[in-house]
C-alpha positions in Angstrom: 20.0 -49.6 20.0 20.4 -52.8 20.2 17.5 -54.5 18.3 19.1 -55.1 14.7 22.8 -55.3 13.6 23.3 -58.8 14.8 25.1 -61.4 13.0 24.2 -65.1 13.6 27.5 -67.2 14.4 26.1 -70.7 15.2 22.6 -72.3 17.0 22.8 -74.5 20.1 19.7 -76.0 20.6 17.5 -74.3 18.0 19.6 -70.6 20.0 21.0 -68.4 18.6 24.1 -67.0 19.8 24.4 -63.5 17.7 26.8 -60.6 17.5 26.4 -57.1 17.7 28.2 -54.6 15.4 28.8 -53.0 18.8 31.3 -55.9 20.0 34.7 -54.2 18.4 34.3 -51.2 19.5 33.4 -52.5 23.2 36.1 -54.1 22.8 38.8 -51.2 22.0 37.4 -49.1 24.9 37.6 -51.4 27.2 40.9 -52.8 26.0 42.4 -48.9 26.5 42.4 -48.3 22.2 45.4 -50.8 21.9 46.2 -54.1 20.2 45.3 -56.5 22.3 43.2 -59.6 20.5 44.1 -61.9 24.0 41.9 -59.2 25.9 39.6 -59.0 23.5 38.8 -62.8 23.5 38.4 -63.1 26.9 36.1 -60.0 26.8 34.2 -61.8 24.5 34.1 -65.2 26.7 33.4 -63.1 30.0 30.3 -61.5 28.8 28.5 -64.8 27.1 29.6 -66.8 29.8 27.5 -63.8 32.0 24.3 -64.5 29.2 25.0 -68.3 29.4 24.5 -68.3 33.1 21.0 -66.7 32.5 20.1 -68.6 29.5 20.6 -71.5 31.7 18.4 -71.0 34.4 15.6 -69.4 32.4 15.8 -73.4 30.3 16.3 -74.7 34.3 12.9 -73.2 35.8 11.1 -74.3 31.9 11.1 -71.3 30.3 12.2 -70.6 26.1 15.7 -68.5 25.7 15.2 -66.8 22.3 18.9 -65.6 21.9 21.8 -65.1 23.8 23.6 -61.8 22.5 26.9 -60.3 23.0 27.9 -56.7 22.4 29.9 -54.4 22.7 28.7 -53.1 26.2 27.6 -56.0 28.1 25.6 -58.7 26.8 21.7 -59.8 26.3 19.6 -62.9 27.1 16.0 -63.0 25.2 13.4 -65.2 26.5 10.0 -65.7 27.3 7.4 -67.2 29.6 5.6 -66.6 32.9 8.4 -66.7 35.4 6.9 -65.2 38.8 8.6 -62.7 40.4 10.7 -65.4 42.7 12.1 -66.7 39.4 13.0 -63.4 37.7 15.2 -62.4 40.3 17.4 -65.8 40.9 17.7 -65.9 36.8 19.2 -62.2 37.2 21.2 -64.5 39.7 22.5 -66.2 36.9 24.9 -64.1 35.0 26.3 -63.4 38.4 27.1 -66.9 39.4 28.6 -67.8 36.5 30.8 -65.2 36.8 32.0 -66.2 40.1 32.3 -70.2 38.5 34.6 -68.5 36.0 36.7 -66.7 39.0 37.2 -69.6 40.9 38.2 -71.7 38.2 41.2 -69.0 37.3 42.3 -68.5 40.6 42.3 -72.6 40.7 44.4 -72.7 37.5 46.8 -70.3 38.7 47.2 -71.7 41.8 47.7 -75.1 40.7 49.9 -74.4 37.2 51.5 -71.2 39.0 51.7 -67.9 37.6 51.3 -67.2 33.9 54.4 -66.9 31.7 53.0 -65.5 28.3 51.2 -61.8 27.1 48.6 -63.9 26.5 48.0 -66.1 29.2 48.3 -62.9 31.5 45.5 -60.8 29.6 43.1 -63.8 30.1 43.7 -64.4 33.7 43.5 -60.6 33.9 40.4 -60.6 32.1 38.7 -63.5 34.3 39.6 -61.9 37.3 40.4 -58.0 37.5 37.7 -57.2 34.5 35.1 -60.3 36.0 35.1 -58.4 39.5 34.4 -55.1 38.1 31.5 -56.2 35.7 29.9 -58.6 38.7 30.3 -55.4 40.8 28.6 -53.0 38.1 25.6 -55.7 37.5 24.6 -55.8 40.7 23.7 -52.0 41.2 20.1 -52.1 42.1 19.3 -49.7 39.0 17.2 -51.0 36.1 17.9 -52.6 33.5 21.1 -54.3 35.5 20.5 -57.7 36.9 20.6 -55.9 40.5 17.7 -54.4 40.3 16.2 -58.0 40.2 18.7 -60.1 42.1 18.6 -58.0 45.8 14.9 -58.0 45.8 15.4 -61.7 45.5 17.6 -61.7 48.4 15.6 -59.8 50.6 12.3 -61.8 49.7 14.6 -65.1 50.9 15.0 -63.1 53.8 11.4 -62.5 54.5 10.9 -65.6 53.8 8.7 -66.0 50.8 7.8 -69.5 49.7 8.6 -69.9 45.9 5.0 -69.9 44.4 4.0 -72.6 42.1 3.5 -71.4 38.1 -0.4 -72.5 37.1 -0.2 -74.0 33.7 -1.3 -72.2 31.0 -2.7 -73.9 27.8 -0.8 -75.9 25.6 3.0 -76.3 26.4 5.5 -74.2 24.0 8.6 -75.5 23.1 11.6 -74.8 25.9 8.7 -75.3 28.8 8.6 -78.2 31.0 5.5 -79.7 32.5 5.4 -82.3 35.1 3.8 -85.8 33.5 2.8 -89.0 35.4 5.5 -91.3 35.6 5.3 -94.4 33.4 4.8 -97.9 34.6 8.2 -99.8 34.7 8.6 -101.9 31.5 9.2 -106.0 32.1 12.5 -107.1 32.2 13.5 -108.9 29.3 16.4 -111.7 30.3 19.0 -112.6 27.4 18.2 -116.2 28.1 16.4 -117.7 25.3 13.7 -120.6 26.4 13.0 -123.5 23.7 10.4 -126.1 23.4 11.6 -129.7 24.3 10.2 -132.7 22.3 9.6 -134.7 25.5 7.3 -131.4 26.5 3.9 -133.2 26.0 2.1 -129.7 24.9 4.7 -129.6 21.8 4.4 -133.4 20.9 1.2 -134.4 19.3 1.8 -138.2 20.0 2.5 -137.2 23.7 -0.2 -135.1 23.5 -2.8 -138.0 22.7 -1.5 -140.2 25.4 -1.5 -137.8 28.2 -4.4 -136.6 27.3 -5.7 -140.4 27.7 -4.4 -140.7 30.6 -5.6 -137.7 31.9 -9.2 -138.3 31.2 -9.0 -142.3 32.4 -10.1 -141.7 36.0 -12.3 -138.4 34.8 -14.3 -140.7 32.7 -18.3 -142.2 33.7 -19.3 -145.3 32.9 -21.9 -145.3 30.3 -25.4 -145.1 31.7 -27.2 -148.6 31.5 -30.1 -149.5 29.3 -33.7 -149.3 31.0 -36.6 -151.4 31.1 -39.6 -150.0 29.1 -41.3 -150.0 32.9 -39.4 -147.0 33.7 -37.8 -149.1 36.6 -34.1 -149.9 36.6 -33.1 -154.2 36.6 -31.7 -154.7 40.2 -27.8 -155.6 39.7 -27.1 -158.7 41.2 -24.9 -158.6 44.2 -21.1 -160.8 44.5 -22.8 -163.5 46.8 -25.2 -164.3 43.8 -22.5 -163.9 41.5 -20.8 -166.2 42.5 -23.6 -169.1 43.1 -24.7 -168.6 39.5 -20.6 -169.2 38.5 -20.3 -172.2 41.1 -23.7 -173.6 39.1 -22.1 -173.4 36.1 -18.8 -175.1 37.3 -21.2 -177.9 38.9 -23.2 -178.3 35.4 -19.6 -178.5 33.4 -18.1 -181.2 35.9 -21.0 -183.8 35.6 -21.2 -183.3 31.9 -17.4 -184.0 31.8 -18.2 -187.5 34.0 -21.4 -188.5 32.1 -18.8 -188.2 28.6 -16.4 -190.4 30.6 
């Protein structure tokens, strides 16, 4: 019944959110065949914030909503994926919840800003809380195709206490599905401080560069090998004691050459 007659009002997220031709006459039944548009539009906002509460945990647990549809009897979320049987049942949970969000947020309001004043402002908080017990009470019926047929086998596998069983993965990854990915390796930290060369900084200064480097290699340097004898054997250096005869010699041979002139 439901499979064509929808109208496409806007995408969220590469979703759909469509309208059954259904939705006006939903909404005159339930509205008691009168005029009333402020019951109608929160008629409207209590059953997709039901298929928003699904379509949110079918996206939490990685699975792909198709469409989220609205009509005139209740509402529909498509998707698709291999949820396990766990998963199924707390995303019939879903619709329920945010049902119950919705309820407590009214009941907030009204507490807090007092009691509505305006036709309209009373069908809304009529709506989100008369109309919002009686659909949460008629979706959890444990008869298929309502979300209790799911959601209290849910329950009493949480009772039996049933771990929640880990999906395998399954080829490549569609889009909507999550799969877990090794965490990257934190990035370096990049401080706003930016550092510049000096001139007196020998490795930017080629004329510093030369004399350090001079004065690096000063007491690195060997002194040049000395000159052989065709023998093979090395000349014996003379010691300091000889050294200095040969210089006092010298002296001697320079003082009596001095006298003889005089």
């Amino acid at each position: 019944m439901f499979e064509s007659g929808h109208l496409t009002v806007l995408r969220f997220r590469q979703v759909p959110l469509r309208l059954h031709w259904t939705l006006p006459v939903g909404m005159m039944v339930f509205g008691g065949l009168r005029f009333a548009p402020a019951f109608w539009a929160g008629f409207f906002l209590l059953v997709l914030v039901h298929e928003l509460g699904h379509a949110g945990l079918v996206r939490l647990f990685g699975h792909r909503v198709l469409s989220v549809d609205v009509t005139g009897f209740g509402g529909l979320c498509r998707w698709a994926g291999h949820a396990t049987p766990m998963e199924r049942g707390a995303i019939a949970w879903g619709g329920v919840l945010a049902q119950a969000v919705l309820l407590a947020g009214t009941l907030l309001f009204v507490l807090l800003a007092g009691a509505p004043r305006t036709l309209w402002a009373m069908e809304l908080v009529s709506v989100f809380t008369w109309t919002n017990l009686w659909i949460i009470g008629l979706n959890l019926l444990p008869i298929p195709p309502l979300d209790g047929a799911d959601a209290w086998r849910f329950v009493a596998a949480l009772g039996r206490g049933t771990p929640w069983p880990r999906r395998a993965k399954a080829g490549p990854r569609s889009r909507g599905q999550t799969d877990a990915r090794p965490s990257e390796p934190p990035k370096e930290r990049v401080d706003s401080v930016v550092w510049k060369p000096s001139r007196f900084d020998p490795r930017f200064n080629p004329r510093l560069t030369r004399v350090w480097a001079r004065f690096r290699d000063r007491g690195s340097r060997k002194p040049p090998p000395q000159e052989q004898p065709s023998g093979g054997t090395a000349a014996p250096s003379p010691s300091k004691a000889e050294l200095a005869d040969v210089l006092r010699r010298i002296g001697d041979e320079a003082a009596r050459a001095r006298r003889g002139q005089s």
